[in-house]
N, C-alpha and C positions, 0 to 999 in steps of 0.2 A: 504494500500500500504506500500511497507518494504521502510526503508529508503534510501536504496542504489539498484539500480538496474546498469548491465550490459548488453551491447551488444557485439558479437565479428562478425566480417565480415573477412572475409577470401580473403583477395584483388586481390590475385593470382590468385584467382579459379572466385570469380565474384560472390560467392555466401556466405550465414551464415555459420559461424563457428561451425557444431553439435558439441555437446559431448566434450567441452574444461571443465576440471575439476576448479573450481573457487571457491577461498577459501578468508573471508571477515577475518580480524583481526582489535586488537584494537591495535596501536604500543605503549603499555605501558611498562613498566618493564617484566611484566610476557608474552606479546607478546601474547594476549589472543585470542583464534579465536573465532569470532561471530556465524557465520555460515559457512555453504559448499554448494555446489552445481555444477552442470552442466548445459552446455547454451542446452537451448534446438532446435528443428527444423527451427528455428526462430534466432540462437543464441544468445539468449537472455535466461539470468536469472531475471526470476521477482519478485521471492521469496526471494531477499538472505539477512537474519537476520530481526531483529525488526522495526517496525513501526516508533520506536525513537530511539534514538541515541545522547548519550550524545556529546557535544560539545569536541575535539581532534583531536590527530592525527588517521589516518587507513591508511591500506593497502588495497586494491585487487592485491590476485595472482594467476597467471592463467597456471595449467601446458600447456604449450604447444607443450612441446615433448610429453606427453600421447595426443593431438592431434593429431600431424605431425606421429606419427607412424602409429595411428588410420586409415590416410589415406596413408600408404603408401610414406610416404617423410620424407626428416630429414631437418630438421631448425637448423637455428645454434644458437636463444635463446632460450634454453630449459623452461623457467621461465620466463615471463614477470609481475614484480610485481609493481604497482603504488600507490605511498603514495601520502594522499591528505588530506584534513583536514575541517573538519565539523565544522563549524561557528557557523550556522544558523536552531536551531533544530527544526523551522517549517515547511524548505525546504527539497526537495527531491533532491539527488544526485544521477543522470545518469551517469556513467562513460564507455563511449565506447570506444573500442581497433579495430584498422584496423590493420590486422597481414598480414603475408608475411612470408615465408622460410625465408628470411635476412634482413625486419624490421619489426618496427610496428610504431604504434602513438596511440594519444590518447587523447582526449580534457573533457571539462565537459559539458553535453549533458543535453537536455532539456526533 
């Protein structure tokens, strides 16, 4: 299992978010990105970077205008990016997003 997965829910619509492009980074100096991917059917990404994951800061950022076009709508945060910070490099970090045209949220999932 990678160390960081997401979910994105689509709150307006009632159903998962396909196809939001989702990009993992390390917020270090050089702003390194880990991995890439897209949520899938499910929206959920399962795969996104290593296993482990040294203990810092990251990002997930999620385009979500290359969503909102996707379907035909415009949202007014084109980018929803969340920094959050790995402790504990035995654990796994869930980090879901509930989006909307004009908000989101976003807690740490189990």
């Amino acid at each position: 299992m990678t160390a960081v997965t997401t979910h994105v829910l689509d709150t307006a619509l009632g159903r998962p978010a396909t196809g939001v492009p989702v990009r993992l980074e390390r917020l270090d100096a050089a702003m390194t990105t880990i991995a890439e991917g897209a949520t899938d059917d499910d929206g959920r990404v399962r795969k996104l970077g290593p296993g482990h994951l040294e203990p810092g800061p990251y990002r997930l950022s999620f385009d979500t205008d290359a969503y909102f076009a996707a379907i035909g709508t415009t949202g007014f945060f084109p980018e929803v990016a969340i920094a959050f910070t790995i402790t504990d490099v035995g654990e796994h970090y869930h980090v879901p997003l509930l989006l909307s045209p004009f908000s989101y949220s976003t807690y740490r999932g189990s």
